[in-house]
PDB file of N, CA, C and O in Angstrom, chain B, residues numbered from 101:
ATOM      1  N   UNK B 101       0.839  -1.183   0.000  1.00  0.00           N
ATOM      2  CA  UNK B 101       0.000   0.000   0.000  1.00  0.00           C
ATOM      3  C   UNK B 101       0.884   1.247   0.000  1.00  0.00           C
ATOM      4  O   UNK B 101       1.804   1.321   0.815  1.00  0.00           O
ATOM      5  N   UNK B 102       0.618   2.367  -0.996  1.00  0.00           N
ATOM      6  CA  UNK B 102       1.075   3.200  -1.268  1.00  0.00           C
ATOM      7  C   UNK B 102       1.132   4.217   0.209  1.00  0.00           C
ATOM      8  O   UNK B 102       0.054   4.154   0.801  1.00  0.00           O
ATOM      9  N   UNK B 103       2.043   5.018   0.825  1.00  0.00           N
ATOM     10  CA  UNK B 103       1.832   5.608   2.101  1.00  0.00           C
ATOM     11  C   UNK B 103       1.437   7.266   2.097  1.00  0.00           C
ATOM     12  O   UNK B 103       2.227   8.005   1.511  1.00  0.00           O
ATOM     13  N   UNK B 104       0.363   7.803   2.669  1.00  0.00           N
ATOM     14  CA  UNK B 104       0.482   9.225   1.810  1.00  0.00           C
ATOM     15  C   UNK B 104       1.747  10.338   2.240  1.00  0.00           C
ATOM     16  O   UNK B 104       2.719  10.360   2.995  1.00  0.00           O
ATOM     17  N   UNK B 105       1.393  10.807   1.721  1.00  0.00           N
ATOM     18  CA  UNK B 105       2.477  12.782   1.580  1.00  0.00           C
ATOM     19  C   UNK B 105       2.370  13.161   2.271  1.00  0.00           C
ATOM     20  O   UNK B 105       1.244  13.608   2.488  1.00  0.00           O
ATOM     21  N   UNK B 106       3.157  13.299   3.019  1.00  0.00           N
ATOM     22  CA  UNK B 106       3.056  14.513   4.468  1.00  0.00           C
ATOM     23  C   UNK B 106       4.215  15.624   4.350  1.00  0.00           C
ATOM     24  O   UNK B 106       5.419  15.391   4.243  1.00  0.00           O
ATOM     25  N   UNK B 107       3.586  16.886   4.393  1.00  0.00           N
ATOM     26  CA  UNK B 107       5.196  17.871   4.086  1.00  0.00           C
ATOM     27  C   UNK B 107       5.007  18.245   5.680  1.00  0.00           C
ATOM     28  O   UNK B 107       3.885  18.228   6.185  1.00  0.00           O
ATOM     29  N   UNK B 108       6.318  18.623   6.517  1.00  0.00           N
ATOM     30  CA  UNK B 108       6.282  19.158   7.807  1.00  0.00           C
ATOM     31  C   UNK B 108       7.426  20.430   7.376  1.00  0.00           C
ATOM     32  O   UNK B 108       8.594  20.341   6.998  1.00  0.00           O
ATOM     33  N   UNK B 109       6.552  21.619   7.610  1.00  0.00           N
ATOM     34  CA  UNK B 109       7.096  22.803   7.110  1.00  0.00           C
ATOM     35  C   UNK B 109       7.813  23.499   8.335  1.00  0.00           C
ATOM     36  O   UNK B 109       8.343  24.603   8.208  1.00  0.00           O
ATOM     37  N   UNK B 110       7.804  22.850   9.446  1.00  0.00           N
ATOM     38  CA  UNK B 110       8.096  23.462  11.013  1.00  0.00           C
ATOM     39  C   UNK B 110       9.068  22.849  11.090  1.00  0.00           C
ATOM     40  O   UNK B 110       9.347  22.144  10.120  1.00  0.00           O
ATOM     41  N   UNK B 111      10.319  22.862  12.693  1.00  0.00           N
ATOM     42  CA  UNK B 111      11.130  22.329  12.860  1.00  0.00           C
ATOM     43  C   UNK B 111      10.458  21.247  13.739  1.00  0.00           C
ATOM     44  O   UNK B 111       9.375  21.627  14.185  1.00  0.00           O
ATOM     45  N   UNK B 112      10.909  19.704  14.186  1.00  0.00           N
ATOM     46  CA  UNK B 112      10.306  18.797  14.376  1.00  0.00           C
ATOM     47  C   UNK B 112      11.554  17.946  15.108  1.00  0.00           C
ATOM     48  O   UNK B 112      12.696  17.903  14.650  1.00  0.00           O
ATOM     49  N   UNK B 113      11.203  17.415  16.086  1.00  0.00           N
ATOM     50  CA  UNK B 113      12.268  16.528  16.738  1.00  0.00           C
ATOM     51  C   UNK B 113      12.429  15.709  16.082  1.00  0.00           C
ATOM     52  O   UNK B 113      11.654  15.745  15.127  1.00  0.00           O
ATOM     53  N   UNK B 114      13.204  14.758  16.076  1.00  0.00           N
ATOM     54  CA  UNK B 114      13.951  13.550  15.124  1.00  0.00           C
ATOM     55  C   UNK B 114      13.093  12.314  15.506  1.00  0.00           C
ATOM     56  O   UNK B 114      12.716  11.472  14.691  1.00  0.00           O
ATOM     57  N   UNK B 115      12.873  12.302  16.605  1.00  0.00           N
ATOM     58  CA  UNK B 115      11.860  11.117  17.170  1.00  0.00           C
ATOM     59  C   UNK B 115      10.265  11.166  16.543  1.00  0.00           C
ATOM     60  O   UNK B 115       9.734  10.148  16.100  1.00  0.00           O
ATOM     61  N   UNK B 116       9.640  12.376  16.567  1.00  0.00           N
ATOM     62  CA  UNK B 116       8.762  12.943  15.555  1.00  0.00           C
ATOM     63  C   UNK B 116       8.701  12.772  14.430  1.00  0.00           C
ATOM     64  O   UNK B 116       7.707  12.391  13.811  1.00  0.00           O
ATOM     65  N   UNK B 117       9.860  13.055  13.959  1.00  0.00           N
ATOM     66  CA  UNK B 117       9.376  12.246  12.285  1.00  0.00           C
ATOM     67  C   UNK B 117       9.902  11.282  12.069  1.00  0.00           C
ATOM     68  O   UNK B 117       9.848  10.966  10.881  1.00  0.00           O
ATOM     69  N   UNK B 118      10.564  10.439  12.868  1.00  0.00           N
ATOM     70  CA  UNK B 118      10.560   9.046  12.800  1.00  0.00           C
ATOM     71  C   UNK B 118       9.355   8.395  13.064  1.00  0.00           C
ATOM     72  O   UNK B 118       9.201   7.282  12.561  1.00  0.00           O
ATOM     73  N   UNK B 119       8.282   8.975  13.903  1.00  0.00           N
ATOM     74  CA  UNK B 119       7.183   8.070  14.210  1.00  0.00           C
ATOM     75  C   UNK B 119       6.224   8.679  12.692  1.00  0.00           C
ATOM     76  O   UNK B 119       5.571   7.845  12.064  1.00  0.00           O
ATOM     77  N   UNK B 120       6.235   9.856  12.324  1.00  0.00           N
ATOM     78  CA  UNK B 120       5.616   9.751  11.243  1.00  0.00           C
ATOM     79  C   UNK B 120       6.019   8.977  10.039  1.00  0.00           C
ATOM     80  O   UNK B 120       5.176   8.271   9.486  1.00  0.00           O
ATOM     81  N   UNK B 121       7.464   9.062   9.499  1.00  0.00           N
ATOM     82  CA  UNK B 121       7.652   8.254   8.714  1.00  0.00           C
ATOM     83  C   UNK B 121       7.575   6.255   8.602  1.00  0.00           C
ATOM     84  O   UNK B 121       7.850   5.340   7.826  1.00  0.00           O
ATOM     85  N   UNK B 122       7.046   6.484   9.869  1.00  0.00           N
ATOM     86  CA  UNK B 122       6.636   5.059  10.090  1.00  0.00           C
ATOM     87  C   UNK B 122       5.361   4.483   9.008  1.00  0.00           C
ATOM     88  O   UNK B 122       5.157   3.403   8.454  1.00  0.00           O
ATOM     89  N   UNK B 123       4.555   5.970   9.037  1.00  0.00           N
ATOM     90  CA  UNK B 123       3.298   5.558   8.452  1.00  0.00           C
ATOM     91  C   UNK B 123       2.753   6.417   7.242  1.00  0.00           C
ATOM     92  O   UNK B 123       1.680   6.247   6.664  1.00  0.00           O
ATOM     93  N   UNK B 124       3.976   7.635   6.908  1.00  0.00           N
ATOM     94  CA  UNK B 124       3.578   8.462   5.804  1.00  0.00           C
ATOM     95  C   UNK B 124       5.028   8.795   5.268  1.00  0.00           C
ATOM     96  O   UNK B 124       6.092   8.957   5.865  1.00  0.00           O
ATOM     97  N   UNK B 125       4.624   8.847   3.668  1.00  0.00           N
ATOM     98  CA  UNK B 125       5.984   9.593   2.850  1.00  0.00           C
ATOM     99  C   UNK B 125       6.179  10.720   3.164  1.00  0.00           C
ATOM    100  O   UNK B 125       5.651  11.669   2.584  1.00  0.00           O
ATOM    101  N   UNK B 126       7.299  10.871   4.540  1.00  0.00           N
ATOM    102  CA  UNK B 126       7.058  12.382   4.607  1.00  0.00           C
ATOM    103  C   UNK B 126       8.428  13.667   4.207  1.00  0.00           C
ATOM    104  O   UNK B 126       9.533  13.487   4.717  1.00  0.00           O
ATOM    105  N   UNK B 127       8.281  14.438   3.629  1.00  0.00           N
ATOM    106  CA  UNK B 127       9.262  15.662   3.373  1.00  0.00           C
ATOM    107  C   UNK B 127       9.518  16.252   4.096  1.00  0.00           C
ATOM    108  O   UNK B 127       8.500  16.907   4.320  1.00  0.00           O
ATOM    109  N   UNK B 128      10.584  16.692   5.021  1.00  0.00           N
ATOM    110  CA  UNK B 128      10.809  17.957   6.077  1.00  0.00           C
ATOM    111  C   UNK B 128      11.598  18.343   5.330  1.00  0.00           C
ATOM    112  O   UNK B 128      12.491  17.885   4.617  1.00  0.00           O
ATOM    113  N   UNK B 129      10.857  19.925   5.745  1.00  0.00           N
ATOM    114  CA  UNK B 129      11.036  20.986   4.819  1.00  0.00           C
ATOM    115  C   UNK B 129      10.934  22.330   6.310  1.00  0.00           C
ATOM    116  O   UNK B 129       9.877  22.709   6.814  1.00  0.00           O
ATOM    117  N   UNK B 130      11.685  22.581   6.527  1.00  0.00           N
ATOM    118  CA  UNK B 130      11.594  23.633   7.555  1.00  0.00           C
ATOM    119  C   UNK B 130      11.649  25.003   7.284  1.00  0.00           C
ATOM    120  O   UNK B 130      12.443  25.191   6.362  1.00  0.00           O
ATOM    121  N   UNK B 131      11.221  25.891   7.631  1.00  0.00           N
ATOM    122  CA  UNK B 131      11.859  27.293   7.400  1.00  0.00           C
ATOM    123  C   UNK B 131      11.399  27.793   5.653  1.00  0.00           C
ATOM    124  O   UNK B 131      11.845  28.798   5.099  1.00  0.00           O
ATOM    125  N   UNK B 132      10.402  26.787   5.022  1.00  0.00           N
ATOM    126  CA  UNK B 132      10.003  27.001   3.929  1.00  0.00           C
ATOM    127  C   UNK B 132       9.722  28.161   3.430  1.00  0.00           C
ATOM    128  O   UNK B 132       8.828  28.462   4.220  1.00  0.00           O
ATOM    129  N   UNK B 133       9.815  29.268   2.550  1.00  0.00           N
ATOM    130  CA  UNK B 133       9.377  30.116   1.646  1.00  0.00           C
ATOM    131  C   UNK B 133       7.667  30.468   1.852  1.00  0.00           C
ATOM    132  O   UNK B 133       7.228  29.340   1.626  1.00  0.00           O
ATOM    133  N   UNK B 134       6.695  31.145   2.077  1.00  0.00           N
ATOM    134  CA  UNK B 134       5.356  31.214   1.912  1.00  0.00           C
ATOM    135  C   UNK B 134       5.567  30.993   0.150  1.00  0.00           C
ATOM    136  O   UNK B 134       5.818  29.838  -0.195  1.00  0.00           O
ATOM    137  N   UNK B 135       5.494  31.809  -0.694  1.00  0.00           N
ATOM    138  CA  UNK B 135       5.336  30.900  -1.865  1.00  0.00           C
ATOM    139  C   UNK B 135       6.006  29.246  -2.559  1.00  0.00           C
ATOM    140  O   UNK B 135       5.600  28.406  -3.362  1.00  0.00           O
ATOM    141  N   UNK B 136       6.939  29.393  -1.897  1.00  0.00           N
ATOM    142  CA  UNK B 136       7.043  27.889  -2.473  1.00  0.00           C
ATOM    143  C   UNK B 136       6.197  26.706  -1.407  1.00  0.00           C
ATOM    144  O   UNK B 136       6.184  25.491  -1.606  1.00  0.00           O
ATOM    145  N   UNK B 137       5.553  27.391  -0.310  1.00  0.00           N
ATOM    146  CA  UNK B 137       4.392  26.572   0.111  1.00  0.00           C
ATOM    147  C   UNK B 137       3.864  26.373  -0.595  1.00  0.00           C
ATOM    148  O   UNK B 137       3.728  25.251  -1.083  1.00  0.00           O
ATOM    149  N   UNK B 138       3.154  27.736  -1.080  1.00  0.00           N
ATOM    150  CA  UNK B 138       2.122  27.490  -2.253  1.00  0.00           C
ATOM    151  C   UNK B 138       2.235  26.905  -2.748  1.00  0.00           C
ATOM    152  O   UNK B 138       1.467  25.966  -2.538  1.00  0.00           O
ATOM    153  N   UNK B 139       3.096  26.730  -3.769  1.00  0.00           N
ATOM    154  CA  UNK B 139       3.438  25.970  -4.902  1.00  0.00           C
ATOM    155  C   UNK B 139       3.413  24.405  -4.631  1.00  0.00           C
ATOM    156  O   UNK B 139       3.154  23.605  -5.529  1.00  0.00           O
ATOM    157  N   UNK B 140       3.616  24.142  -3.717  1.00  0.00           N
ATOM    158  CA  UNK B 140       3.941  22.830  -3.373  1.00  0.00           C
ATOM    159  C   UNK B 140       2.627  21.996  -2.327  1.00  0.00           C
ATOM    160  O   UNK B 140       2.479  20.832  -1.954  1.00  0.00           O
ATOM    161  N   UNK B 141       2.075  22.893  -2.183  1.00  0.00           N
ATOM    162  CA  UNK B 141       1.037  21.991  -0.993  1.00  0.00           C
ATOM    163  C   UNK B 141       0.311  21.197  -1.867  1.00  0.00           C
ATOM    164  O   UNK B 141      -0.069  20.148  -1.347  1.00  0.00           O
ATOM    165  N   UNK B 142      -0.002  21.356  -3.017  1.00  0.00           N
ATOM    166  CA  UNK B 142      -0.981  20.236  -3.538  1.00  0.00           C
ATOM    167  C   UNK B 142      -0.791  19.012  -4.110  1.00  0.00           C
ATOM    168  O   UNK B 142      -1.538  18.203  -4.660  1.00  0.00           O
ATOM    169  N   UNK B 143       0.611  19.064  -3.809  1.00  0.00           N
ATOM    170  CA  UNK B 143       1.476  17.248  -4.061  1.00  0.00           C
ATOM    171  C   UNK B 143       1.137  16.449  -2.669  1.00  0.00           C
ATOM    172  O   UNK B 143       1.125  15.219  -2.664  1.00  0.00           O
ATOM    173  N   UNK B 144       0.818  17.344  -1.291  1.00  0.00           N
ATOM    174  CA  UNK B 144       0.585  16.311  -0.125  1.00  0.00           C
ATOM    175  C   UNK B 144      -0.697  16.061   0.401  1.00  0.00           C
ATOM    176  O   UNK B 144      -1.552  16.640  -0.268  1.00  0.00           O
ATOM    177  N   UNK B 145      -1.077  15.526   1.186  1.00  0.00           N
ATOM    178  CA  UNK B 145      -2.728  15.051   1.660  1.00  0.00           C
ATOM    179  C   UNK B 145      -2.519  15.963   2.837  1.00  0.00           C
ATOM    180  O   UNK B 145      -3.524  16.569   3.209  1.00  0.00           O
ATOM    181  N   UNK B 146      -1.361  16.178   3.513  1.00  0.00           N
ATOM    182  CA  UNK B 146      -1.470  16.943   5.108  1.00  0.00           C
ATOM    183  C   UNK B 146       0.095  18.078   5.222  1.00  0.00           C
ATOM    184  O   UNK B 146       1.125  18.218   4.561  1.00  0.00           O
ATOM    185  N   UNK B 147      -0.384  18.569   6.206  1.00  0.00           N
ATOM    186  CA  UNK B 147       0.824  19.495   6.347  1.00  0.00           C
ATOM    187  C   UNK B 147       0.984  19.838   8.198  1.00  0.00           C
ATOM    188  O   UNK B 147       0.425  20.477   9.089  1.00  0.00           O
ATOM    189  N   UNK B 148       1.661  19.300   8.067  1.00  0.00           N
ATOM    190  CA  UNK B 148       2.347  19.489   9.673  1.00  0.00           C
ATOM    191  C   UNK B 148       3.107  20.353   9.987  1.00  0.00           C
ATOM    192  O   UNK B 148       4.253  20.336   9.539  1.00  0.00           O
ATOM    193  N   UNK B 149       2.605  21.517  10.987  1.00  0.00           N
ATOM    194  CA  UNK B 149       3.111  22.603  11.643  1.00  0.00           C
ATOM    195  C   UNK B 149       3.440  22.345  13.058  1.00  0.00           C
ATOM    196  O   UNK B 149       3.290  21.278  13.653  1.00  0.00           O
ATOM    197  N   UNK B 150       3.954  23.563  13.569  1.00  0.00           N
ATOM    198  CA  UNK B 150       3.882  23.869  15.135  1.00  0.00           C
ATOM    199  C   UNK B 150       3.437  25.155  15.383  1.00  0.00           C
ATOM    200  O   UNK B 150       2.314  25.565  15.678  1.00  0.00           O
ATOM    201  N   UNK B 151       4.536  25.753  15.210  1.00  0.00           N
ATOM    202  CA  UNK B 151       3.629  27.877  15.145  1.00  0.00           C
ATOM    203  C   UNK B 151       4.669  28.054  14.443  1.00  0.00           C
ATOM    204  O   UNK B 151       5.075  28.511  15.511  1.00  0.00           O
ATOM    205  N   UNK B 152       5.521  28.158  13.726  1.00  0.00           N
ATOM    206  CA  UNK B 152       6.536  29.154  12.731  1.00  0.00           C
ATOM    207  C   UNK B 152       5.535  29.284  11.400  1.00  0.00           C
ATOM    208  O   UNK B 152       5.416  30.406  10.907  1.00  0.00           O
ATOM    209  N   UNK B 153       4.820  28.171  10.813  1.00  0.00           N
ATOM    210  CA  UNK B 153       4.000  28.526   9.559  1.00  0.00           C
ATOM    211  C   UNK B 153       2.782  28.967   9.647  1.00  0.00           C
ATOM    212  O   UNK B 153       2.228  28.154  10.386  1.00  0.00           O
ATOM    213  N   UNK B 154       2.116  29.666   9.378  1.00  0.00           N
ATOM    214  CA  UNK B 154       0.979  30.258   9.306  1.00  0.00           C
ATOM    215  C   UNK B 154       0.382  29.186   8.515  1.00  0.00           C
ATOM    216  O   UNK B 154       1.244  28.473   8.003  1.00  0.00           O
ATOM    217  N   UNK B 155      -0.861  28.833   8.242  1.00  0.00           N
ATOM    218  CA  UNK B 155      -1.770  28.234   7.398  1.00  0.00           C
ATOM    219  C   UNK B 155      -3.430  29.213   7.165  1.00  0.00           C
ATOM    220  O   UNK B 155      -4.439  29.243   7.869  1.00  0.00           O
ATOM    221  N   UNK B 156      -3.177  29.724   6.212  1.00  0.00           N
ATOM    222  CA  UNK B 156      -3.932  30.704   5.630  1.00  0.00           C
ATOM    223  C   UNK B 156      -4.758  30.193   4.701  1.00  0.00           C
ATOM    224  O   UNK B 156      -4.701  29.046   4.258  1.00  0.00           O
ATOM    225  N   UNK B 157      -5.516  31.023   4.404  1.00  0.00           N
ATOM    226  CA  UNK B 157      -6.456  30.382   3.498  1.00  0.00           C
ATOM    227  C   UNK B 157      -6.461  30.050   2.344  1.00  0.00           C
ATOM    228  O   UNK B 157      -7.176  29.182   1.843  1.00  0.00           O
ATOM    229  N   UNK B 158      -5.150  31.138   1.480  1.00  0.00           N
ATOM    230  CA  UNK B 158      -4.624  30.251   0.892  1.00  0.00           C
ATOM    231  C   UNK B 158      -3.880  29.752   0.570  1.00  0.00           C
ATOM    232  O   UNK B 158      -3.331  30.001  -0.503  1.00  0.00           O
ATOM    233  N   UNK B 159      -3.455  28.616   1.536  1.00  0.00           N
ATOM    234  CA  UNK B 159      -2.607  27.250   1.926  1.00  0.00           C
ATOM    235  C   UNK B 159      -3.581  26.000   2.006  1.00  0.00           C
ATOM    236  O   UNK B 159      -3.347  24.832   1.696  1.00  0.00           O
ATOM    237  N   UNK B 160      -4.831  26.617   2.547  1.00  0.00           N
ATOM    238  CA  UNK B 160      -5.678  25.839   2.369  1.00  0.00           C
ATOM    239  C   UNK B 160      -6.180  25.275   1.060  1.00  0.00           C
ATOM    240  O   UNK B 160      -7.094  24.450   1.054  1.00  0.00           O
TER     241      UNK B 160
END
């Protein structure tokens, strides 16, 4: 079974995305660009923050 897309655009402990990559293809991507968010959110199913990224409406 194919695993989905997860981009994590925040900084993230190592133990953290080890438990995600347990169960999703995931990209860390920290400190990302607001437009190359854009550009890029619609390759993943989810997007994992903490508070450095805003999620606006349109990110949504």
């Amino acid at each position: 079974m194919e695993k989905y897309k997860v981009l994590v655009s925040d900084p993230l402990a190592e133990a953290g995305l080890n438990k995600l990559k347990e169960y999703f293809d995931v990209d860390y991507k920290p400190g990302l660009p607001k437009e190359e968010l854009l550009n890029i959110i619609g390759d993943y199913v989810a997007l994992v923050v903490r508070s450095e990224t805003k999620v606006t409406k349109e990110v949504i």
